[in-house]
C-alpha positions in Angstrom: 103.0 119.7 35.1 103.0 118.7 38.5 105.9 115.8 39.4 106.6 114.3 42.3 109.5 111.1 43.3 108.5 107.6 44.8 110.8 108.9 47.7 108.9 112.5 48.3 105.4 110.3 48.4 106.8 107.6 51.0 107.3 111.1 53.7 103.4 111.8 53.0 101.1 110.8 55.9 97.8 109.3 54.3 94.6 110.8 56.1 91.2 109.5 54.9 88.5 112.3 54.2 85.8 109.8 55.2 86.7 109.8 59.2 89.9 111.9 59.4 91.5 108.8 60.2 95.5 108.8 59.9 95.9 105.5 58.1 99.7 106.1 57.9 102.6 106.8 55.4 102.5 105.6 51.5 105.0 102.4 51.5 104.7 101.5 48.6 103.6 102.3 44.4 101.5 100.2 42.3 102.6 101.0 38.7 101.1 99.7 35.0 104.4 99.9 33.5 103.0 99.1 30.0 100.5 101.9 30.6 102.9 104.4 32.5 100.5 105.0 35.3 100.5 104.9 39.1 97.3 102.4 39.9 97.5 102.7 43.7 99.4 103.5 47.0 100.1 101.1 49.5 100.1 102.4 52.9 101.5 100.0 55.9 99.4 98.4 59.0 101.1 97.1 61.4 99.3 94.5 63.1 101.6 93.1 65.6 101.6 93.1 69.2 104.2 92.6 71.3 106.5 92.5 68.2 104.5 89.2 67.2 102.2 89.1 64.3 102.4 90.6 61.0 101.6 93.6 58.9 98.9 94.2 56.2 99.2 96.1 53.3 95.8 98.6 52.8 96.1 99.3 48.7 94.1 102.3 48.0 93.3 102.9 43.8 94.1 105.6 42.5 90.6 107.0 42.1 90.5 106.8 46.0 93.2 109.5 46.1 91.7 112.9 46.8 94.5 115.1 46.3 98.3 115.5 47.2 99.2 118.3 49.3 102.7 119.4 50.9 102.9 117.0 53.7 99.5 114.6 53.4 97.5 112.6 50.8 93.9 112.8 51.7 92.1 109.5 50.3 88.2 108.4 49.9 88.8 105.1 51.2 85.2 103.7 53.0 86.3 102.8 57.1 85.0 99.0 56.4 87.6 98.0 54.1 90.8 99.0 56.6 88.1 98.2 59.6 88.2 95.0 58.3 92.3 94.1 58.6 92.1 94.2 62.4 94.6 95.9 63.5 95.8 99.3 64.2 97.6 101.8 61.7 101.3 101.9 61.9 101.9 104.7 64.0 105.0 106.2 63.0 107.6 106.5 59.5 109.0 103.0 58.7 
């Protein structure tokens, strides 16, 4: 059985498979408590310029995850739905 912490997942850089984009770093876990399942990563935009602005949240389900590997999650995620925040990907660890 393969287990991994919240904390080893928010140090893996999410890549999409689609474009080879870098989208960024998992912030965040969307869990069914009742169910006992991860539902989807959340991986941080950062949409400001200038230090104004805000940041946008691109939630990816689970069954856009491709597979885990030692240093990078590599998703399915189609280019129009993070196309479609505007902004850039966040381009370092928060």
């Amino acid at each position: 059985m393969n287990k991994c912490s919240i904390n080893d997942l928010k140090d893996k850089e999410v890549i999409n498979i689609c474009d080879g984009k870098r989208l960024g770093y998992i912030n965040d876990v969307e869990i069914d408590i009742c169910a006992g399942c991860v539902l989807a990563i959340v991986v941080l935009f950062d949409c400001r310029i200038f230090g104004f602005g805000k940041c946008e949240e691109l939630v990816i389900p689970w069954d856009g995850i491709g597979c885990f590997g030692k240093d990078a999650v590599l998703v399915n995620v189609d280019v129009s739905v993070y196309e479609k925040l505007g902004c850039e990907k966040k381009s370092g660890k928060k």
